[in-house]
N, C-alpha and C positions, 0 to 999 in steps of 0.2 A: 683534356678538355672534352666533354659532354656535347660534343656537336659534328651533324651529317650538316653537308653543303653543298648548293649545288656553285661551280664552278665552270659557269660556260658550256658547253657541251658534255661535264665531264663529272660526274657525282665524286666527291671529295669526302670522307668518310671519318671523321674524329667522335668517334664513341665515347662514352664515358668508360676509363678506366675499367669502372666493377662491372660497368655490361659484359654481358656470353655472345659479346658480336664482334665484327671484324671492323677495321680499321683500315684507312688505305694511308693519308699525307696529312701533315697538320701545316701544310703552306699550299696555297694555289697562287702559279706563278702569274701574273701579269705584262702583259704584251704592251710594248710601247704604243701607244696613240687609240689602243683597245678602251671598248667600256664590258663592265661585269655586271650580271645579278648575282647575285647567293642566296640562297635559300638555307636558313637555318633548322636544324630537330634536333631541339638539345632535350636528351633522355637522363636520367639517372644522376644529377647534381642539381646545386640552389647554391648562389650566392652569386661573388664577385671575381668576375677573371678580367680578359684583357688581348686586348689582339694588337699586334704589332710587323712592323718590317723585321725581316730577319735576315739582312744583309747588310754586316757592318756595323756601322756608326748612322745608319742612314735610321731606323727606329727612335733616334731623339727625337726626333720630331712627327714620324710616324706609328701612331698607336692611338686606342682609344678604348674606352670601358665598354665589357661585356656583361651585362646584367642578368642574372637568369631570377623571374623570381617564380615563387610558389604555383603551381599550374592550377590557375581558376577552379573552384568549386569541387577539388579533391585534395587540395591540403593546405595547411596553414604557417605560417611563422610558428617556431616554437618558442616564440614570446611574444609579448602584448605586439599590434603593429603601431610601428612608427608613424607620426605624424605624416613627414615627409623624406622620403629619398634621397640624398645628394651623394652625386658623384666627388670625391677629391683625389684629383690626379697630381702627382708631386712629382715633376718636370724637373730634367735639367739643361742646360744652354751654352752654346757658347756665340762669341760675336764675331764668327768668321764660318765657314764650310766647313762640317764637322767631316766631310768626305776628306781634304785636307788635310785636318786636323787628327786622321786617323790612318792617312798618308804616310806624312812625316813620322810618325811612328813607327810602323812598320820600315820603312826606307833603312830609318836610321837605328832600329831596334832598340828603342827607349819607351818609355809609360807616354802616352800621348799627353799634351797640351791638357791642363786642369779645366776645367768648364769656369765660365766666369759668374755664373749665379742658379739658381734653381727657381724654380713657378709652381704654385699652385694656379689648378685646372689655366694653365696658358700664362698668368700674369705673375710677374714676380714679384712683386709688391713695391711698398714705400722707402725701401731701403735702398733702392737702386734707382739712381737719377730717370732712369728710363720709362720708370711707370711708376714716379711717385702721386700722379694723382689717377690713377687706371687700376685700382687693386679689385682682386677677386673679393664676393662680397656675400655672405646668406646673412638674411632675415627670417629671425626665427621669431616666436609668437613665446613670452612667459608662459611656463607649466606645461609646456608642447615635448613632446619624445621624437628624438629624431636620428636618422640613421643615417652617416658617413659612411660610403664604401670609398676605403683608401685604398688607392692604386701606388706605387713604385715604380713610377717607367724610367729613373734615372738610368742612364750609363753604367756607369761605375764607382755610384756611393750607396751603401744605405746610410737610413734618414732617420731622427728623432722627429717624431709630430706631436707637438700639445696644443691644447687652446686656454687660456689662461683661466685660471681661476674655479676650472669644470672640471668634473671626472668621465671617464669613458667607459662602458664596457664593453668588451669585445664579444661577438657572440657567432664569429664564423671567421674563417681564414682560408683563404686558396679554395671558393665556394665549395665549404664543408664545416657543418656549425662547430660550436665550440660549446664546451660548459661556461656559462655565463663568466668574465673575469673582467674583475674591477683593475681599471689604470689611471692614471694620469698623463701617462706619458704612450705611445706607441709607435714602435720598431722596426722598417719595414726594408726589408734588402731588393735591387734589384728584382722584378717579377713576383714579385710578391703583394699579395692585397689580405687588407683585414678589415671587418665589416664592426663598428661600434654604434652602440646606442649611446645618445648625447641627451638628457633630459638642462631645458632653459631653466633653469632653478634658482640663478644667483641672480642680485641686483637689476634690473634694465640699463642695459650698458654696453655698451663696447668692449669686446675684448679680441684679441689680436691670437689668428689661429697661426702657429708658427713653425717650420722645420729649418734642421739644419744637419752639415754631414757627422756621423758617425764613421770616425775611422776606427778601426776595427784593430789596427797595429799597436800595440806600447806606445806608450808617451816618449820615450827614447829614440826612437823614430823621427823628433821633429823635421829633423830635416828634411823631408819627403813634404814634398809641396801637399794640399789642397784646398778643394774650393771651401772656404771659411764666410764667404756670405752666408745669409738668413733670409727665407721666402717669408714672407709674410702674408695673410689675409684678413675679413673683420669677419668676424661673427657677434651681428650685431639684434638686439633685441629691437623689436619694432615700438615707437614710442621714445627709444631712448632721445636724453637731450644731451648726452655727452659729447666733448669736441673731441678727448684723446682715450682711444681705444687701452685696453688694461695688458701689460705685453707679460708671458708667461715667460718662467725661472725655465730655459731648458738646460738639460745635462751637457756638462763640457764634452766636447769631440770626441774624445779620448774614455771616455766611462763605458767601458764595456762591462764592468757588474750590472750595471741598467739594462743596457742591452739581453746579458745573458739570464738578467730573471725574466723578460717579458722574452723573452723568445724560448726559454723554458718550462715555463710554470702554465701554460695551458693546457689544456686536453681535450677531446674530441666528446663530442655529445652522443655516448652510448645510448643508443636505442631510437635516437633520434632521426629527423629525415633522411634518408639514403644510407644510413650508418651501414656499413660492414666490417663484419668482427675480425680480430687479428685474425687472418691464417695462420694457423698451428703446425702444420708439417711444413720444413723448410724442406725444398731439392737442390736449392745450389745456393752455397755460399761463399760470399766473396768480401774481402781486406780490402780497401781503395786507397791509397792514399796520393791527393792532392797537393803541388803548390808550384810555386813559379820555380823557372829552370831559369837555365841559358845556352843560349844555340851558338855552337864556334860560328865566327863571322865568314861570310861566303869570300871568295876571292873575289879579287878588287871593290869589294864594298867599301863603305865606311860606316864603322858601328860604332853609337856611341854607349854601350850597354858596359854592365859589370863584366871587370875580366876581359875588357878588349869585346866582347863577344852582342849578340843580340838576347834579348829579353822575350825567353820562351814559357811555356808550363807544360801540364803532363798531369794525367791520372794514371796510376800506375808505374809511372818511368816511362809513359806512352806519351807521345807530344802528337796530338791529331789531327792529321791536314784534310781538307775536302779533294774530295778528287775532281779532274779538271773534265774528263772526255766524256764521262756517265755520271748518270744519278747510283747512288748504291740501292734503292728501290728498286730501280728500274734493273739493276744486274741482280739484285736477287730474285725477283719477281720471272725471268727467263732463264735465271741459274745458271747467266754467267757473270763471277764474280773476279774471274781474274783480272788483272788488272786494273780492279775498280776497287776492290778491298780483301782483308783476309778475315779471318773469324776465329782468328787466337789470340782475341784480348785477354790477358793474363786475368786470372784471380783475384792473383797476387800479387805485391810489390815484388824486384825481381831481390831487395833486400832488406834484410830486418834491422833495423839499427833504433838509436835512441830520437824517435822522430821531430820530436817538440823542442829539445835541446838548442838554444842558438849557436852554439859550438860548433854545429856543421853547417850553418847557413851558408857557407861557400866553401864549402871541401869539394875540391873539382873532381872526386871519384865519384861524389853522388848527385850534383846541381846539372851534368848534361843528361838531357835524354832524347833518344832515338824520336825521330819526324815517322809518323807511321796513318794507316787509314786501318781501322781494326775495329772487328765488330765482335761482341759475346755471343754464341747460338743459345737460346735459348726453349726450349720444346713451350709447345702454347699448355697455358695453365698451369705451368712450371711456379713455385712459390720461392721468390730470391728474397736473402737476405743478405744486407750490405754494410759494413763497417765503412764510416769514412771516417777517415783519418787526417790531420793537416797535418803540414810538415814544417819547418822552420826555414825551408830554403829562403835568403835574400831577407826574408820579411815575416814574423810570425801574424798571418792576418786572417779573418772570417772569410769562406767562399760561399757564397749560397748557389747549391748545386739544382740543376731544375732537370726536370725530367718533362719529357714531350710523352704521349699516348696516356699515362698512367698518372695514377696517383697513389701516395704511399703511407702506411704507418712510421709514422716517427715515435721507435718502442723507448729508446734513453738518450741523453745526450751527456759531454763532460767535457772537464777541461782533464790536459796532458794526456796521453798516451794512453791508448783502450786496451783495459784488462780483460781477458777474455773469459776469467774467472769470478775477481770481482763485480766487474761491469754488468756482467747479464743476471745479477740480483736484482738490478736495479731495473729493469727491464716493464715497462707499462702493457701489458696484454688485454688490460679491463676498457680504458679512455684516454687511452693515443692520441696525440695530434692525429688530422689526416691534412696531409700537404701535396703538392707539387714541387715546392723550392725549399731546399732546408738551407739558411745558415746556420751551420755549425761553428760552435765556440772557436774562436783565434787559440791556436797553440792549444787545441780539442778535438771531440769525436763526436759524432752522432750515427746510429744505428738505426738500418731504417728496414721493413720488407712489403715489398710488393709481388702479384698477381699480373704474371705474361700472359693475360687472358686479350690481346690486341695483337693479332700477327702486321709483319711488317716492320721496317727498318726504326728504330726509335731512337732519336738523339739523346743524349745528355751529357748538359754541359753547363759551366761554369756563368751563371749569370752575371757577371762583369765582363760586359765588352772586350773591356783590353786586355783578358787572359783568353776570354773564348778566344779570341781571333789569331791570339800564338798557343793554339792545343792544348787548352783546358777541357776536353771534349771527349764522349767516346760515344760507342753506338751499340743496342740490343739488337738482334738478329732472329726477333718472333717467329715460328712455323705458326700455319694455321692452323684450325683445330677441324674436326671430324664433321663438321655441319655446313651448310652455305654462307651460315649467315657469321660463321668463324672462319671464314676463308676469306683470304687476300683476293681482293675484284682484282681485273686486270686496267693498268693504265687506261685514260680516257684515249681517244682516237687523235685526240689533236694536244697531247700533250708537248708542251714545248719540248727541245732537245737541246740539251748541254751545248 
């Protein structure tokens, strides 16, 4: 994220990724019965982000859009400007304490409780006793151009979004433009946002803007519950006399070819605002491979997980726990790290086998892995390049992996198992995506590289909930760089303590 903060007494420092400056937290804790200012200086991005809770399950309902736009009288859209702005935030719900609800999961080491509907910007629509005449609503004007920044704050689904009878283009994603790409349909995982132009072109009329969940697993999977409601809104022409809004053909649940062309077929806008070109000299490269475990059940518990056991995950064969006593900032920051974390996060998987294969979705020599707190060192301005890999444990399904401080090239993506000779033919160096959150293909790979140009501890981690919170997770271990304004400030004075 692209933004300095002030945080109570205490400057909170999220640079833009490609900036040559330092970085300190991308959370400022909040004190019970406390009030805050923030003061925002976002440098070096444009588009659409998103600020949320980052504890838990408690983000369903805590989050909101961040909008950066164009900074007055030095630069412009790099396309015509839109009429008008709109935020659409695609929410998801349940009808009980989602603290609960994310409770019993953990207790009992199962997939938590499925959410019972989804919302656009807060209302769920007509399709749900609860707000059927309360729906979320734009008034658009015929022959008007207008720009949807679509935000993702569900939990733990990505979402199909269409509005009937209209085409879209996309023209930025994870606020960094995009070459202009025509859809009908768009795709948005957990933490992820994409920004389209909508031109009012067709009849004056009603039509119903719609999502619903994309699972990401096989159709052979049915048996795996999920939320199967549909959000609805109107996107209605002003004038119109229509009573029944027009409701758009969305792809079955299950269509991940849909998915896997709009989430691969775009590319980044070379030379365009804030564009920076692929780094070409790689210093550290690393194999990831991702997917859900399972953790032997603790004594006297009761689990109701595959194999007797609780439902864990792992990047690497590393399953990630937050530590209880310190921040890991705060013990690298003084350079004591004992105790708080180590900083030999593997490479490497610690084994090579046939990863995509469902055949070993439960071979119990590869589905446990080690509970660990493990950081990467990384030297600042260090250029990584990262293969992610899915693996077929339990479930072959999409992770959209999200990185905190940074933002990255997305050089190729695939399905099965990444060839380290074929694969990097295919490699984009010219007009990359540039992201923060990649879902990569179910039973796939995507390869990405970024710039440790941000000292300081940096997360990343699995954007579905209920894998982050059983060690879907791992952390960079940035040194500062040689200047002040690339060095780690030291904690504020009244920084909470663990």
């Amino acid at each position: 994220m692209g933004l300095n903060f002030l945080c109570r007494h205490g400057i909170f420092q999220l640079r833009t990724p490609w900036a040559d400056g330092a970085s300190y937290v991308t959370q400022c804790p909040i004190r019970p019965g406390q009030s805050y200012t923030y003061r925002f200086n976002v440098t070096g991005q444009e588009g659409t982000l998103w600020w949320h809770a980052h504890l838990g399950f408690l983000r369903a309902t805590v989050y909101g859009a961040l909008i950066i736009r164009p900074k007055h009288g030095q630069s412009a859209y790099p396309f015509a400007k839109p009429h008008k702005e709109i935020p659409i935030l695609l929410g998801e719900w349940w009808n009980t304490s989602v603290v609960d609800i994310e409770n019993w999961g953990l207790d009992f080491g199962v997939t938590p409780n499925i959410s019972n509907g989804y919302s656009i910007n807060g209302k769920p629509g007509d399709l749900y006793p609860c707000s059927k005449n309360d729906m979320y609503k734009i008034e658009v004007e015929h022959g008007k151009t207008y720009m949807l920044r679509i935000i993702n704050t569900a939990l733990n689904n990505q979402l199909f979004f269409k509005i009937a009878n209209h085409k879209m283009t996309v023209v930025a994603i994870d606020a960094a433009y995009t070459d202009p790409y025509d859809t009908d349909i768009v795709v948005t995982a957990p933490g992820q946002t994409v920004d389209v132009l909508i031109k009012a072109d067709q009849l004056v009329g009603l039509y119903y803007m719609a999502a619903r969940t994309y699972m990401s697993i096989p159709p052979e999977f049915l048996f795996l519950l999920y939320d199967k409601t549909i959000t609805r809104a109107i996107f209605a022409y002003k004038g119109s006399k229509s009573k029944i809004p027009v409701m758009p053909a969305l792809p079955d649940s299950f269509d991940s070819p849909t998915a896997h062309k709009f989430h691969t077929n775009m590319t980044g806008l070379a030379g365009g605002p804030n564009w920076v070109p692929v780094p070409l000299h790689v210093d550290e490269h690393m194999f990831m491979t991702v997917g859900v475990n399972i953790e032997p059940c603790p004594k006297d518990a009761t689990c109701r997980g595959p194999l007797g056991g609780r439902l864990s995950s792992s990047i690497n064969n590393e399953s990630f726990v937050l530590p209880q006593n310190a921040s890991m900032l705060e013990a690298f920051y003084y350079g004591n790290r004992s105790g708080v974390y180590t900083t030999d996060f593997p490479d490497n998987p610690p084994l090579t086998f046939d990863y995509t294969n469902a055949y070993f979705s439960f071979e119990e020599s590869l589905i446990y892995a080690p509970k660990s707190t493990k950081a990467k060192k990384l030297k600042f301005n260090a250029t990584v390049e990262i293969v992610f890999q899915n693996t077929a444990f339990l479930a072959v399904m999409s992770h959209p992996i999200h990185f905190h401080g940074f933002n990255f090239h997305v050089l190729a993506q695939g399905i099965g198992n990444y060839d380290a000779v074929e694969d990097r033919k295919k490699f984009n160096f010219v007009n990359p995506q540039i992201r923060n959150t990649i879902a990569f293909p179910p039973g796939g790979w995507a390869v990405i590289r970024f710039q440790a140009n941000n000292p300081g501890i940096w997360f990343v981690h699995c954007h579905l909930e209920e894998h982050m919170n059983v060690g879907m997770s791992m952390a960079f271990e940035v040194e500062s760089g040689p200047t002040p304004s690339s060095t780690l400030p030291p904690p504020p004075s009244d920084l909470p303590k663990c």
